[in-house]
Gaussian input, Z-matrix of N, CA and C with variables (Angstrom, degrees):
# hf/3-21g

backbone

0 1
 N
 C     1     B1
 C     2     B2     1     A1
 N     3     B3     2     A2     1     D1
 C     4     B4     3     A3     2     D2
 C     5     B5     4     A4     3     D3
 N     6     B6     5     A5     4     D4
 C     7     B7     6     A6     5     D5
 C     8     B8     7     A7     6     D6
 N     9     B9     8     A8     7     D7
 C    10    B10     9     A9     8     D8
 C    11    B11    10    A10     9     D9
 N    12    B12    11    A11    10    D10
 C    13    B13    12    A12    11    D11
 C    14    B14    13    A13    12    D12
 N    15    B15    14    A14    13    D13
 C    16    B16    15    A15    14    D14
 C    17    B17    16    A16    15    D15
 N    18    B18    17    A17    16    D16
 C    19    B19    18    A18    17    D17
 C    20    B20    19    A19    18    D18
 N    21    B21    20    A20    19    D19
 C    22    B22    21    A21    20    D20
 C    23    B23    22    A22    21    D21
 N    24    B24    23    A23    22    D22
 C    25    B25    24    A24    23    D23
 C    26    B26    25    A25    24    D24
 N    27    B27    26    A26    25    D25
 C    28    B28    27    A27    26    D26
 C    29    B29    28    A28    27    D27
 N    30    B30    29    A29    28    D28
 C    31    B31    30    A30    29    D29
 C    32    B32    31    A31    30    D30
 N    33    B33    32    A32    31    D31
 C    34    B34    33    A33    32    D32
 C    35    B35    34    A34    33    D33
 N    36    B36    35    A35    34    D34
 C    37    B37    36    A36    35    D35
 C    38    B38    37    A37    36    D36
 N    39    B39    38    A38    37    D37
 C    40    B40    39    A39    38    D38
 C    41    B41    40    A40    39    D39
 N    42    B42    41    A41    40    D40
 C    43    B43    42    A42    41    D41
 C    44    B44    43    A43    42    D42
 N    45    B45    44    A44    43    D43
 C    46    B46    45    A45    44    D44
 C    47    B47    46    A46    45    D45
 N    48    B48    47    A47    46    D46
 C    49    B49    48    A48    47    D47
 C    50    B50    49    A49    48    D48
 N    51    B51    50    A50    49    D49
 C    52    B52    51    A51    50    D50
 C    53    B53    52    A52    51    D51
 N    54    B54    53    A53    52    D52
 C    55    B55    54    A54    53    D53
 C    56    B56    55    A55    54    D54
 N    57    B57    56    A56    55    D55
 C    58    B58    57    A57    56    D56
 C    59    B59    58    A58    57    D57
 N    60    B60    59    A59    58    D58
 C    61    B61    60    A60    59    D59
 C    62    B62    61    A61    60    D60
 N    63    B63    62    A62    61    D61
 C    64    B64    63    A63    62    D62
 C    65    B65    64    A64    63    D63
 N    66    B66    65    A65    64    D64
 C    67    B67    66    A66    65    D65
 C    68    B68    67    A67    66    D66
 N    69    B69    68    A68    67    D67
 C    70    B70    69    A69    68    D68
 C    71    B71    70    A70    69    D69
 N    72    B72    71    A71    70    D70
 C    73    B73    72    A72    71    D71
 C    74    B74    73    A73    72    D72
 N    75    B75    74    A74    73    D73
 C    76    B76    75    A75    74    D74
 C    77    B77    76    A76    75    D75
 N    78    B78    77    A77    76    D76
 C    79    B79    78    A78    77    D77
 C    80    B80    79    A79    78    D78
 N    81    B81    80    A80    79    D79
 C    82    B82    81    A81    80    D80
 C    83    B83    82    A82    81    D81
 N    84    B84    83    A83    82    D82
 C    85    B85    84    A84    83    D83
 C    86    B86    85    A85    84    D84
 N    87    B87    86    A86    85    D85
 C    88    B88    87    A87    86    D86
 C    89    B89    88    A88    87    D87
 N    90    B90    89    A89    88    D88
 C    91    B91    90    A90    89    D89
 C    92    B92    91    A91    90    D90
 N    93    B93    92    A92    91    D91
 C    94    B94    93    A93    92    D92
 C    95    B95    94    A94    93    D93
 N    96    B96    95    A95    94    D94
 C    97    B97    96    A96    95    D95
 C    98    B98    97    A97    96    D96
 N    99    B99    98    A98    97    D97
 C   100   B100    99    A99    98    D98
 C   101   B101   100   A100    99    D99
 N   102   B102   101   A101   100   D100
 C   103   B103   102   A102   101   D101
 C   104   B104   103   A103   102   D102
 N   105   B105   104   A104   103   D103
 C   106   B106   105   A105   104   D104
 C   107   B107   106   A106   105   D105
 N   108   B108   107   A107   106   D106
 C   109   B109   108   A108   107   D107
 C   110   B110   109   A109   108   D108
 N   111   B111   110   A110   109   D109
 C   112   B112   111   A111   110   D110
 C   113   B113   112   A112   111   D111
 N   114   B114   113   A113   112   D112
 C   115   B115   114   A114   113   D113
 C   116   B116   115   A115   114   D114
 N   117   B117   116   A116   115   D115
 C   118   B118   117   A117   116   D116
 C   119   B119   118   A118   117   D117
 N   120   B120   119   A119   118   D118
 C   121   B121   120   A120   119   D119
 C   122   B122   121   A121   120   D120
 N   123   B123   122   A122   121   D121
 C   124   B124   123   A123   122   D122
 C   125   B125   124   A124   123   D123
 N   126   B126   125   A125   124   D124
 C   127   B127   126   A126   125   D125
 C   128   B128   127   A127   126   D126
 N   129   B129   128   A128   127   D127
 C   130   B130   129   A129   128   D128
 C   131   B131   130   A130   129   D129
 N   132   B132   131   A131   130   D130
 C   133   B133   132   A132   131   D131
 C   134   B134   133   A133   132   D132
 N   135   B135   134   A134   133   D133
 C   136   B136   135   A135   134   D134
 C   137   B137   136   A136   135   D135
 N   138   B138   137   A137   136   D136
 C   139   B139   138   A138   137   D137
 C   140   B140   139   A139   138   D138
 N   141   B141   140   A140   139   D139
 C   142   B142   141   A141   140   D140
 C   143   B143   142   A142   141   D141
 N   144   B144   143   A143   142   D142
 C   145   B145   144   A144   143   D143
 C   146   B146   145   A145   144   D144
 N   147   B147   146   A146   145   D145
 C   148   B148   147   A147   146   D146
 C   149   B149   148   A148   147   D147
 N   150   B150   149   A149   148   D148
 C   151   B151   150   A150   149   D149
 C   152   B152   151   A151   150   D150
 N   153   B153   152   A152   151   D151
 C   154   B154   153   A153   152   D152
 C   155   B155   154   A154   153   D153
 N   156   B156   155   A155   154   D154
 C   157   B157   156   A156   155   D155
 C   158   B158   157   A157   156   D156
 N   159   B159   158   A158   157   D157
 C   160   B160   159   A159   158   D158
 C   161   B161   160   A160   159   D159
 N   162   B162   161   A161   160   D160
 C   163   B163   162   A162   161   D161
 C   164   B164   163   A163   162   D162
 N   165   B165   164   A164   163   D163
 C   166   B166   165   A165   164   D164
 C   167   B167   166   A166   165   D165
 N   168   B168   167   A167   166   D166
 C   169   B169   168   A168   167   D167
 C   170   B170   169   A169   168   D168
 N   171   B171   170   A170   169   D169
 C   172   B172   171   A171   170   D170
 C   173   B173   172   A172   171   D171
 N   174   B174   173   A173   172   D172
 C   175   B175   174   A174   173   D173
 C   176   B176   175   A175   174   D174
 N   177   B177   176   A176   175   D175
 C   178   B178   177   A177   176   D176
 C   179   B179   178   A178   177   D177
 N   180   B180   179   A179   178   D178
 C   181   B181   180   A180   179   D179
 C   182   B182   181   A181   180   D180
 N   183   B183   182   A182   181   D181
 C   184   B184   183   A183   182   D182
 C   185   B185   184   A184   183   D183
 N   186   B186   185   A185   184   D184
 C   187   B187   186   A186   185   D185
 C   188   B188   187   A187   186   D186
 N   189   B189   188   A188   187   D187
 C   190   B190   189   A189   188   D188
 C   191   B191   190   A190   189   D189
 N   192   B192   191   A191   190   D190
 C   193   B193   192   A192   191   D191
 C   194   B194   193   A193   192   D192
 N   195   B195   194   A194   193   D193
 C   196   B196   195   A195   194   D194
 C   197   B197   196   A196   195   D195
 N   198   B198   197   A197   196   D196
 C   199   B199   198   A198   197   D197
 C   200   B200   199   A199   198   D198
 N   201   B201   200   A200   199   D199
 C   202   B202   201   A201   200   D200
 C   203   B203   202   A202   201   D201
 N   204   B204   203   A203   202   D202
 C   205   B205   204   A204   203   D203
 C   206   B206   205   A205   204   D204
 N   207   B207   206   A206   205   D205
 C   208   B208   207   A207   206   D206
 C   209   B209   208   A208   207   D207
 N   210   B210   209   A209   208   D208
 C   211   B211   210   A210   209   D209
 C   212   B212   211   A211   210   D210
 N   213   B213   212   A212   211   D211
 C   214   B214   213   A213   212   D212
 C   215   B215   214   A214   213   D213
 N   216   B216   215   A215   214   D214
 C   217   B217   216   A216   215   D215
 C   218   B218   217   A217   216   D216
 N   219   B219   218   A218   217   D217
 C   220   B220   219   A219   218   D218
 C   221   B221   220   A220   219   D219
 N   222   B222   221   A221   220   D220
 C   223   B223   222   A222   221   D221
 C   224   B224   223   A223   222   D222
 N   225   B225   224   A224   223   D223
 C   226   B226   225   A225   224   D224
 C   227   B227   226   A226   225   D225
 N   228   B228   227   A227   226   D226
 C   229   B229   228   A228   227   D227
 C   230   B230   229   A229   228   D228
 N   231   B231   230   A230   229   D229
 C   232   B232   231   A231   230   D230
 C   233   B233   232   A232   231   D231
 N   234   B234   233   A233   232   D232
 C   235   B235   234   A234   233   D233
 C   236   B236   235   A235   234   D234
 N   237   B237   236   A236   235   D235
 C   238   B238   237   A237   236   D236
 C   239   B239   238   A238   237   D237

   B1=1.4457
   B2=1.5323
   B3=1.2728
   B4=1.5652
   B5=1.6026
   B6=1.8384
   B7=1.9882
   B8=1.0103
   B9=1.7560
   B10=1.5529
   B11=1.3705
   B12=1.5197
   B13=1.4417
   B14=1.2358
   B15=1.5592
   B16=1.2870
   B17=1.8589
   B18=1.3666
   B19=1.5233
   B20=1.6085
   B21=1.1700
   B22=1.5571
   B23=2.0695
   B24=0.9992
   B25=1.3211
   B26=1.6684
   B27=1.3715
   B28=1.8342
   B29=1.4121
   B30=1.0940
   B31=1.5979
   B32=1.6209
   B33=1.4382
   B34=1.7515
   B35=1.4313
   B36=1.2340
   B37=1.3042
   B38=2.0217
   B39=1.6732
   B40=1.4254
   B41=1.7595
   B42=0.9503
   B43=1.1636
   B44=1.5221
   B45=1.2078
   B46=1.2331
   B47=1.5823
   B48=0.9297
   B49=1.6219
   B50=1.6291
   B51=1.2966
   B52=1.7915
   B53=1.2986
   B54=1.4267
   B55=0.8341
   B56=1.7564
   B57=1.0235
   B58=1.3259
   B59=1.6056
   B60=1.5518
   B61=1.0936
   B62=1.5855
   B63=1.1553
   B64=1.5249
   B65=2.0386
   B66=1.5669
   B67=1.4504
   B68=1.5918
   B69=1.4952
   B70=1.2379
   B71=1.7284
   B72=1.6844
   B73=1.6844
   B74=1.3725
   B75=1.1694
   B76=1.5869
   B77=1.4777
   B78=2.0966
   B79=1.1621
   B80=2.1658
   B81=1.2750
   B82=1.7080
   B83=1.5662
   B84=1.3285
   B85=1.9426
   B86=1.4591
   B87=1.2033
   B88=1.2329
   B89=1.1867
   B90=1.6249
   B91=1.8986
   B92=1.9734
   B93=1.6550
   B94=1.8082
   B95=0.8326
   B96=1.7363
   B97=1.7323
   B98=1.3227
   B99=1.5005
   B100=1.6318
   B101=1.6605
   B102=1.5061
   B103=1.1923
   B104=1.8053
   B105=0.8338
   B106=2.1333
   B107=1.4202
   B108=1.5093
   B109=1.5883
   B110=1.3867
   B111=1.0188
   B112=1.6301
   B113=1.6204
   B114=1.3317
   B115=1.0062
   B116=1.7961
   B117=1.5290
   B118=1.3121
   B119=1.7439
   B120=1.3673
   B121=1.6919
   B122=1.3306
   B123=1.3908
   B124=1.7667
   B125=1.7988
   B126=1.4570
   B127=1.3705
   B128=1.6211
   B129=1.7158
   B130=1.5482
   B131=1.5952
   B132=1.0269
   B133=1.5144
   B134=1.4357
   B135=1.6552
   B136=1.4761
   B137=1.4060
   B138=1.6563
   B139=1.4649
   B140=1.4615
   B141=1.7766
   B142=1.6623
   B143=1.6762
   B144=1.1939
   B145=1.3997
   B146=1.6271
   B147=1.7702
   B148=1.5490
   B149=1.9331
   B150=1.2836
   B151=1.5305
   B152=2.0219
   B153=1.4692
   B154=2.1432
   B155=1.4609
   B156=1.3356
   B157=1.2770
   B158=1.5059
   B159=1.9980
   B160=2.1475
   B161=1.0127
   B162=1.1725
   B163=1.1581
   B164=1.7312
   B165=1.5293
   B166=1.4885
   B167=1.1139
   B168=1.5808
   B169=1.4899
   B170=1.4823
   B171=1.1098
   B172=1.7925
   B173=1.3526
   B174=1.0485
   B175=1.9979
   B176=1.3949
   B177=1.2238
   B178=1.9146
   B179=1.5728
   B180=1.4630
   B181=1.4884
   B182=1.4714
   B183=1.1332
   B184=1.6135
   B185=1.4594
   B186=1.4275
   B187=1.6969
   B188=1.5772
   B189=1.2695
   B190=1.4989
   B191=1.2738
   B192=1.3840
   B193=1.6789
   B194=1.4655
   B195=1.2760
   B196=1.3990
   B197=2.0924
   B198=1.1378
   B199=1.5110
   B200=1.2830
   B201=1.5072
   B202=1.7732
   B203=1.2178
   B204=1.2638
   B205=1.3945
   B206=1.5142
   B207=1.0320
   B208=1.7551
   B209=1.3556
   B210=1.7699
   B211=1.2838
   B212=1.2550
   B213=1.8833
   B214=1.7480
   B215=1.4489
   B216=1.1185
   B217=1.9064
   B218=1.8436
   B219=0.9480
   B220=1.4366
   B221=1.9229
   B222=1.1895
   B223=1.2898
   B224=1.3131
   B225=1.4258
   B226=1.6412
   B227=1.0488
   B228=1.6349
   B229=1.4604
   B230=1.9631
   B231=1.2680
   B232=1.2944
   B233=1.1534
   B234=1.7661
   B235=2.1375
   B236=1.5204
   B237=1.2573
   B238=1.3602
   B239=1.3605
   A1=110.61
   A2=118.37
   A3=122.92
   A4=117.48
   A5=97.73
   A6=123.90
   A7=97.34
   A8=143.20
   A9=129.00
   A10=109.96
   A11=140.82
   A12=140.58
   A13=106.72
   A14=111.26
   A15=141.82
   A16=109.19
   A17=85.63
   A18=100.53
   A19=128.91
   A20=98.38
   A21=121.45
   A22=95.15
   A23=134.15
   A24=133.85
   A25=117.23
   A26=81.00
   A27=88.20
   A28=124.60
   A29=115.86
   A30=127.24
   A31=102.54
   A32=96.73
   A33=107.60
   A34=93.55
   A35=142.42
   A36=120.87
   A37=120.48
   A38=98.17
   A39=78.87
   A40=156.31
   A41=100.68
   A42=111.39
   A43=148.60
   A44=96.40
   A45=112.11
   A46=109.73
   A47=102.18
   A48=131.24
   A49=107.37
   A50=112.41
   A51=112.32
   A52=122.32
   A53=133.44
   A54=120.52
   A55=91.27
   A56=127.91
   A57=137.61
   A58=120.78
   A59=107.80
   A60=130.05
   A61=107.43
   A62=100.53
   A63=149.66
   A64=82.42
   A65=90.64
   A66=105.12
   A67=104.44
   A68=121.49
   A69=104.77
   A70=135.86
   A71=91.73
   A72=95.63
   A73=106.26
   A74=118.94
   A75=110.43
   A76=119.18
   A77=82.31
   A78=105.35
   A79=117.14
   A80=115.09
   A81=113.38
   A82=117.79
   A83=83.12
   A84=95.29
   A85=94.88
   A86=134.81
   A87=117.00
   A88=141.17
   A89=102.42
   A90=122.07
   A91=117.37
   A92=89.63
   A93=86.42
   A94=107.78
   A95=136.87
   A96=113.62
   A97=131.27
   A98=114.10
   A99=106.29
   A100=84.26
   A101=127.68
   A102=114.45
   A103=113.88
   A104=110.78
   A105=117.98
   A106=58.22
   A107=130.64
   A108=144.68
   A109=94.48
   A110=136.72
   A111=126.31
   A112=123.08
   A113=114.46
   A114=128.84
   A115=129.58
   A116=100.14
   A117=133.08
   A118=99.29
   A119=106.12
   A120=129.15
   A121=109.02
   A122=100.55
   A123=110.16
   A124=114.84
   A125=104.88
   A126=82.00
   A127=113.41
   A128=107.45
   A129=102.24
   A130=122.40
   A131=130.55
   A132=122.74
   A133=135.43
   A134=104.71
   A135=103.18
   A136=132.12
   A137=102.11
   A138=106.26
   A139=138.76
   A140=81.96
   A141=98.18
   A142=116.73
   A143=111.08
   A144=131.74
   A145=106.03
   A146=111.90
   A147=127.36
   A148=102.76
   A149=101.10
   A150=116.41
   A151=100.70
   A152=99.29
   A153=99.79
   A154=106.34
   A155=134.50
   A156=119.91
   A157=117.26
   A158=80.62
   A159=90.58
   A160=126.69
   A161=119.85
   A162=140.72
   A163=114.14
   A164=115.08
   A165=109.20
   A166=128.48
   A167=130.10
   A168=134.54
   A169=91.73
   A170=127.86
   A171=115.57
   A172=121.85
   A173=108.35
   A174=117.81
   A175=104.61
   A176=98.74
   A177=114.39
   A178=125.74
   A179=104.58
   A180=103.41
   A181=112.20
   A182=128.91
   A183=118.14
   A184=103.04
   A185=112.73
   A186=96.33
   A187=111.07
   A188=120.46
   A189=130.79
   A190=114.91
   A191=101.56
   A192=110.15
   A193=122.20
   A194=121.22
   A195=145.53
   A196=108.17
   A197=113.31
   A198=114.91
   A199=97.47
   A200=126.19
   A201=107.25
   A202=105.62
   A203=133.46
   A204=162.29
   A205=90.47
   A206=128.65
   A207=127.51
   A208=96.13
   A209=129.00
   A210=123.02
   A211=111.06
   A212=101.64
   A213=94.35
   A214=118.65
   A215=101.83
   A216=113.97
   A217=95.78
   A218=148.45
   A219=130.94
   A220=78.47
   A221=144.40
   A222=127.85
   A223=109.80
   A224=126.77
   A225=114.65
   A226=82.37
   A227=158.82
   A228=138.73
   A229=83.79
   A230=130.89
   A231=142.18
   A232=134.51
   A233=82.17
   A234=109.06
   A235=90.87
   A236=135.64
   A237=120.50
   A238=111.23
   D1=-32.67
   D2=-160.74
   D3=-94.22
   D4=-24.86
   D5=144.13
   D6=-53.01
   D7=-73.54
   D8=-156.37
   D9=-67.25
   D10=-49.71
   D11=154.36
   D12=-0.81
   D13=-81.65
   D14=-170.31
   D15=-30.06
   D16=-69.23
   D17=177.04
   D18=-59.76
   D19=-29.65
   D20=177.10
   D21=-80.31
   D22=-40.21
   D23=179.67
   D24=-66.01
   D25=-49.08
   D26=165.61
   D27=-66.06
   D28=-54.23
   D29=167.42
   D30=-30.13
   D31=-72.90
   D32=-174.52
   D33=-55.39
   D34=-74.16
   D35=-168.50
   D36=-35.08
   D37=-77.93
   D38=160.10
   D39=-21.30
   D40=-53.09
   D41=147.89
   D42=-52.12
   D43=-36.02
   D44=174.58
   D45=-76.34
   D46=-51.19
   D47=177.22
   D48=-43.56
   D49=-71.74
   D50=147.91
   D51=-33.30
   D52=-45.60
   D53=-144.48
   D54=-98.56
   D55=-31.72
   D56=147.57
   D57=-17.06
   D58=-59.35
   D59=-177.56
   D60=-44.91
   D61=-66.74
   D62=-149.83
   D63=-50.31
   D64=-70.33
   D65=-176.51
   D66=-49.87
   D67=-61.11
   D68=-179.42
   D69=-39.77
   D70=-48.79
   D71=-179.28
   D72=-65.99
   D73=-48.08
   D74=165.30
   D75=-0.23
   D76=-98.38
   D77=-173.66
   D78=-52.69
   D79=-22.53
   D80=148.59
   D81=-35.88
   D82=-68.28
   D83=-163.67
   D84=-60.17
   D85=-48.86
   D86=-171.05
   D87=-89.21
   D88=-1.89
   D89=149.71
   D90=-65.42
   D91=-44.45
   D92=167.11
   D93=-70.70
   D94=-59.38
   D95=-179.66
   D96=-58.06
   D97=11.16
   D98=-174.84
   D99=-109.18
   D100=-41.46
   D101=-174.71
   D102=-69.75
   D103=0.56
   D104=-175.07
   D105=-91.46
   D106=-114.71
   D107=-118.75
   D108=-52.75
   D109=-47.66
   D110=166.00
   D111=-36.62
   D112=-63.17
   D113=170.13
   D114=-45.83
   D115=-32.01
   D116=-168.07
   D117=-81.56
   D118=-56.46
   D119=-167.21
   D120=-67.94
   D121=-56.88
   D122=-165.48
   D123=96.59
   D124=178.95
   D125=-166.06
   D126=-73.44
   D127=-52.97
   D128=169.86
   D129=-39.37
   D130=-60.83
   D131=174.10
   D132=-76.14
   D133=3.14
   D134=144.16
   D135=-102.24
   D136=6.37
   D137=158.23
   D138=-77.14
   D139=-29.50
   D140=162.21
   D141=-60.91
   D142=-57.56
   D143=-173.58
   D144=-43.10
   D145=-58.54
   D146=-177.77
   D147=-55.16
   D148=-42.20
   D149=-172.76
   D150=-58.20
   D151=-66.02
   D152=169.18
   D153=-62.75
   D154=-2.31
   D155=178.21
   D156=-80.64
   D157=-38.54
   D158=177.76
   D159=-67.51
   D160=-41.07
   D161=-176.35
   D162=-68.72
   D163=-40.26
   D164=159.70
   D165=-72.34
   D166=-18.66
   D167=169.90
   D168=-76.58
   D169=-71.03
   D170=179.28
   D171=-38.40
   D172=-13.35
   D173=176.67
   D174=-90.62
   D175=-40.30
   D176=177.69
   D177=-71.75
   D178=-28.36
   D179=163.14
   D180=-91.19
   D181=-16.60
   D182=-175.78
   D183=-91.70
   D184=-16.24
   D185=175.76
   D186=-91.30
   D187=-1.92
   D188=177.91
   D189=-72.97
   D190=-44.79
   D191=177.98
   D192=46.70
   D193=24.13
   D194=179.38
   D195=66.82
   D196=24.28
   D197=178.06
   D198=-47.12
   D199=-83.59
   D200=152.04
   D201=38.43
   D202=-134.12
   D203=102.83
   D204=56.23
   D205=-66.44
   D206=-149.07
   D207=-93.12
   D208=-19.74
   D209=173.24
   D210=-73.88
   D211=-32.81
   D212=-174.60
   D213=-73.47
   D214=-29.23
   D215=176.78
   D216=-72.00
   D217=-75.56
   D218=-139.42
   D219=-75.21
   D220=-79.51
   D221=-161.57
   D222=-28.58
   D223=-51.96
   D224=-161.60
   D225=-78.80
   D226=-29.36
   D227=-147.80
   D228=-79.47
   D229=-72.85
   D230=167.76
   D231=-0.15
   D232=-42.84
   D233=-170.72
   D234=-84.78
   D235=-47.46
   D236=-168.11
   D237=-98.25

């Protein structure tokens, strides 16, 4: 039992560890692509641009409504 723990800890670490990654390069690529499109726009038309950006992530969290979240809970409820 205390071998399967083990293995199950590592796994989750790994993973996590990727998934870490994952977020970092992300969040890279998408500091250089905001500084190109800045650069590209200027200041007036990357205010416009920042202005459709807010406004679509604010469209993007209210249509999410945390399902997210409610997929991960009824699957693990399912799995066990």
């Amino acid at each position: 039992m205390s071998n399967r723990l083990v293995e199950i800890a590592e796994d989750s670490a790994k993973g996590g560890f990727s998934l870490f990654l994952g977020d970092v390069f992300s969040t890279i690529i998408l500091a250089v692509g905001s500084i190109l499109v800045a650069r590209l726009l200027g200041p007036s038309g990357y205010g416009i641009y920042s202005l459709t950006l807010v406004v679509l992530m604010l469209l993007g969290s209210l249509i999410g409504l945390g399902v997210d979240y409610a997929v991960v809970k009824v699957s693990s409820k399912i799995q066990s």
